[in-house]
C-alpha positions, 0 to 999 in steps of 0.5 A: 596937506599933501597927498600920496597916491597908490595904484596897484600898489605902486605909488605914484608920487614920483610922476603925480601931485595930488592938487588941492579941490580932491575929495575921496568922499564923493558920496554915492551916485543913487539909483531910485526905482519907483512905479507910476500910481493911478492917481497923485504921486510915485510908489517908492520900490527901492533906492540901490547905488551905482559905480562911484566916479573919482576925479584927481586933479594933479599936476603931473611932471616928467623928465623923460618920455620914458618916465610918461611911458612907465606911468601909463604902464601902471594905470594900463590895467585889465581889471579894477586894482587897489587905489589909496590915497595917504589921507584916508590910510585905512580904507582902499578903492578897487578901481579903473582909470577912465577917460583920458588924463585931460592933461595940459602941458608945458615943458614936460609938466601940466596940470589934469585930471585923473579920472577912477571908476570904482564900480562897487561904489565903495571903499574898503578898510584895509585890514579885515575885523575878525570875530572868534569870540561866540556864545552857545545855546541850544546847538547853536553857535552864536556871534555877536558881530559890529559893521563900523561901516555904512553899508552892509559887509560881505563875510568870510566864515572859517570853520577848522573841523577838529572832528568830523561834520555833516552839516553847517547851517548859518542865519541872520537878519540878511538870510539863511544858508546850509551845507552838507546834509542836516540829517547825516547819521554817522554812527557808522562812518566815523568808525570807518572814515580816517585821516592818518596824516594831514601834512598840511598847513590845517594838519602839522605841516609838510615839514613834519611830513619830511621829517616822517616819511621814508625817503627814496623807498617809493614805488614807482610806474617805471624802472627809468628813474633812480631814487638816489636824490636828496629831498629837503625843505626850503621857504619862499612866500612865508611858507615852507616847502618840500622841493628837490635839493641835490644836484642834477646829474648828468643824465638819465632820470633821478628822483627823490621820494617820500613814503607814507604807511596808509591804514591797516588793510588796506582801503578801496575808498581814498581821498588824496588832497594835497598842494604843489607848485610847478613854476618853471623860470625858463623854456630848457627846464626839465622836471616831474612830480608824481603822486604815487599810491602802491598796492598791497602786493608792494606794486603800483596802483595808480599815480597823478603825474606832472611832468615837464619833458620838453623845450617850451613851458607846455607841461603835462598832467597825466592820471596814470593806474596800473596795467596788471602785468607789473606796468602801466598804462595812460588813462583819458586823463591827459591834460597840459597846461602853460608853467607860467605864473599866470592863473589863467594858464597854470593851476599849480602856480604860487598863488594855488596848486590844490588838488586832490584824487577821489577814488571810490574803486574802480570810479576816480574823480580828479579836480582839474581847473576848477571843476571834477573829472570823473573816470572810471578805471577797471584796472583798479577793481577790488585793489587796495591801496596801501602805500602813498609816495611823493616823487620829485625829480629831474630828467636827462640831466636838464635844468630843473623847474625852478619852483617845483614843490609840494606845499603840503599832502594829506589822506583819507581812508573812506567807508568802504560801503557808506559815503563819508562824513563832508567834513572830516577831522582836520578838514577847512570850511570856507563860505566867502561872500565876498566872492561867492565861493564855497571852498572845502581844503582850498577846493569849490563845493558849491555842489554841496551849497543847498538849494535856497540858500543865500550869502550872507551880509552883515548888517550896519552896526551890532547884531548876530550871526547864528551857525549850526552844525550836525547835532553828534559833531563837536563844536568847531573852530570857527572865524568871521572875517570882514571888510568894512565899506563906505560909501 
C-alpha cells in the first residue's frame, strides 16, 4: 500500500515516498507522577501524556537542487502545521520536523528518516461533529454529546441571540462556567436597547445593507472629497463584499458612500460593530474607509477612519469627532499598522478586520488589536447621533488598495441610563475550548468570562452538557462543535 504524505497542505509526493516499517499509531509517551510512602511501594498521583514523536522512513529523490530546495521550503515552519497521511484520511497531526532528515544519498536519491514532533500528542479528525439536536428541562438546555475518540474533546459552543440575554451558564461532568450576569433584570433595557439593522453575516448580510442604504448622501468631516463614485457588491473567499467599483479618476479624492437612519431621537449610547478588510497589493496604492455617525443638526459627530495616503504599506487608523465650529479635529486615537496580509501586522487583513466603537457620551471605547482603548471626548457631550454612513474611497488619482472592503456592519442604540443586555437580538456567542477564547460578534470578552469558571471538555463516549441562560430570555440557537483526538 502506499502512502501519500501532506504537510501544510502541501503534498509531498513528488520529492518524498513513504517506505515500509511507518506507523502513524505510536501510542502515547506516558508521564507517571506518583509520591514516595513511608513505607512499602509508590502513591499513584496522576498519569498525563507528553508530545508524540513520528519517525517516517522515505526514500527522497531529486532532479535538481532546486527541487531539495522547494522541500525544505516546505517543512521550514515557525509553528506546528497540519500532517496527513493517505492511509489514516480522516485524522490530522499539527506537528514540526525535528532533527534533520538522516538522509543517505546516491545520485540525487537516498533513503531517511523524516522525524515530526506533534506536541499535543494527538490526531485530530478532520472534520468536526456538530451537535444542534437538545432537550429542555426546567430552564435548562440540555445535549446529549458522543466523543468517538480516546481522549476528552475541546468544544466549540455557538449561541445565535435571536432575542436579548444576560446570561449563559454551561455544565458537565468536566466543570462548570457562566458569562454575563446571571441576575441581570431587563425589564427596562430591552424596551430602550435596539439594533436596527444588522448588515452582517449573523443579520441579512451586507448586500441587503447595499441594496437599503442611501448612496453618495453621506456626511463627511471635510469638504475634499466628492461623493461621485459607484459602490457595488463583489465575492471573493466565499463571501460578498461592498468595495469601491468606479474608476479612479485622475485627481483630487473621490468616494462613494452608504447612509443609514439610526432610531428616532436620536441616541447618546451607541455600539457601531462591523468587519473590513484593507489588503493593499502594492507600495504606490492609495485608498480610505471611513465609518462615519452625522448629528441630528445633519452635522458631523464622529468617524473611525482607515486611510492610506502615502508610498509604502504603513497606513493609518484615526478616531476622529467633531470640533463644534462645522470641522474636525484628531483625537489620541492615532494608530498604523502594515497593509499586508500578515496577522501580526494588519488587523483588517482577509482572515479578520472586526472591529467596533462603544460610545457612551462623552466616553468612547474602541477595539484595537486585541484589546479596548477607552477616550474620552467632550467634544461629543450631550450630541446625539442620528446618521451612520460607510464611506469608500480614493485619492489623488492613485491606484486603489487592492482589497479594500466592508464585510458587513451593524448598530445598536443602548439605554440611555442603564447598561445593556450583553447579548443583544442578533448577537453571536462564542466559548472555544480549543483556544480558550471567549468571542462576542467576532470581538474577545474574556472580561465577561466569570471568576471559577473552567473550559469545558467532553468526555470519552456519551454523556450531556447542560447550558442556561437568563430565566426572561428566549431560548437561543445553539451549536456544539468538536474534533475528535486520538492518542
Amino acid at each position: 500500500m502506499i502512502i501519500s504524505m501532506s504537510f501544510d497542505d502541501t503534498v509531498l509526493d513528488k520529492w518524498v515516498t513513504v517506505m515500509d516499517g511507518f506507523t502513524p499509531f505510536g501510542g502515547a509517551d506516558y508521564n507517571i507522577s506518583t509520591k514516595n510512602l513511608s513505607g512499602n511501594g509508590l502513591f499513584f498521583v496522576k498519569n498525563t501524556y507528553k508530545e508524540k514523536i513520528l519517525k517516517v522512513p522515505v526514500f527522497i529523490q531529486y532532479n535538481a537542487v532546486s527541487e531539495y530546495d522547494a522541500l525544505q521550503r516546505v517543512l521550514s515552519v515557525n509553528e506546528p502545521k497540519r500532517l496527513t497521511f493517505s492511509n489514516i484520511p480522516d485524522r490530522y497531526f499539527l506537528a514540526m520536523p525535528t532533527k534533520d532528515l538522516d538522509f543517505r544519498e546516491y545520485k540525487m536519491n537516498g533513503k531517511g528518516m523524516m522525524t515530526f514532533v506533534v506536541f499535543d500528542g494527538v490526531a485530530h479528525s478532520t472534520t468536526y461533529k456538530k451537535f444542534t439536536d437538545f432537550t429542555e428541562k426546567d430552564g435548562k438546555v440540555i445535549f446529549n454529546v458522543t466523543n468517538n475518540g480516546n481522549v476528552p474533546a475541546l468544544p466549540i459552543i455557538k449561541i445565535k441571540h435571536n432575542e436579548e440575554n444576560g446570561y449563559i451558564g454551561g455544565v458537565n461532568q468536566t466543570g462548570a462556567f457562566s458569562v454575563g450576569d446571571e441576575e441581570i433584570v431587563d425589564s427596562e433595557t430591552r424596551d430602550f436597547s435596539m439594533r436596527p439593522f444588522d448588515y452582517s453575516d449573523t443579520g441579512t448580510k451586507i448586500s441587503n445593507g447595499f441594496s437599503k442604504g442611501i448612496k453618495n448622501v453621506a456626511i463627511l468631516n471635510d469638504g475634499s472629497t466628492s461623493l461621485d463614485n459607484t459602490l457595488s457588491i463583489g465575492s471573493w473567499l466565499d463571501r460578498d463584499h461592498l468595495l469601491l467599483g468606479g474608476a479612479v479618476p485622475p485627481s483630487g479624492n473621490h468616494a462613494g458612500s452608504l447612509t443609514f437612519d439610526l432610531p428616532d431621537a436620536g441616541s447618546l449610547f451607541d455600539q457601531i460593530w462591523w468587519r473590513q478588510i484593507f489588503w493593499a497589493g502594492a507600495s504606490n496604492q492609495y485608498g480610505f474607509i471611513k465609518i462615519i455617525v452625522s448629528d441630528t443638526n445633519n452635522k458631523f459627530l464622529y468617524g473611525f477612519e482607515t486611510i492610506k495616503r502615502k508610498a509604502g504599506l504603513e497606513t493609518e487608523c484615526n478616531f476622529i469627532v467633531t470640533d463644534g465650529q462645522g470641522g474636525y479635529k484628531h483625537t489620541n486615537f492615532k494608530k498604523t499598522f502594515i497593509a499586508s496580509d500578515n496577522d501580526k501586522e494588519n488587523p483588517f487583513n482577509a482572515n479578520r478586520g472586526w472591529t467596533d466603537i462603544v460610545r457612551n457620551d462623552d466616553e468612547v471605547s474602541l477595539y484595537w488589536f486585541g484589546s479596548r482603548v477607552p477616550i474620552t471626548c467632550p467634544e461629543l457631550k450631550g450630541k446625539k447621533s442620528a446618521k451612520l454612513h460607510i464611506v469608500l474611497g480614493t485619492m489623488q488619482g492613485k491606484p486603489l488598495v487592492t482589497r479594500m472592503y466592508i464585510d458587513g456592519i451593524k448598530y445598536t442604540k443602548n439605554n440611555a441610563y442603564m447598561p445593556p443586555n450583553p447579548y443583544g437580538k442578533g448577537s453571536e456567542l462564542v466559548i472555544n475550548s480549543e483556544n480558550k477564547t471567549v468571542l462576542l460578534d467576532n470581538i474577545p470578552k474574556l472580561n465577561q468570562w466569570n471568576t471559577g469558571s473552567k473550559f469545558l471538555q467532553i468526555p470519552v463516549g456519551t454523556s450531556t452538557l447542560e447550558l442556561e441562560k437568563s430565566s426572561w430570555a428566549k431560548t437561543p440557537q445553539i451549536t456544539i462543535e468538536m474534533e475528535e483526538r486520538w492518542l
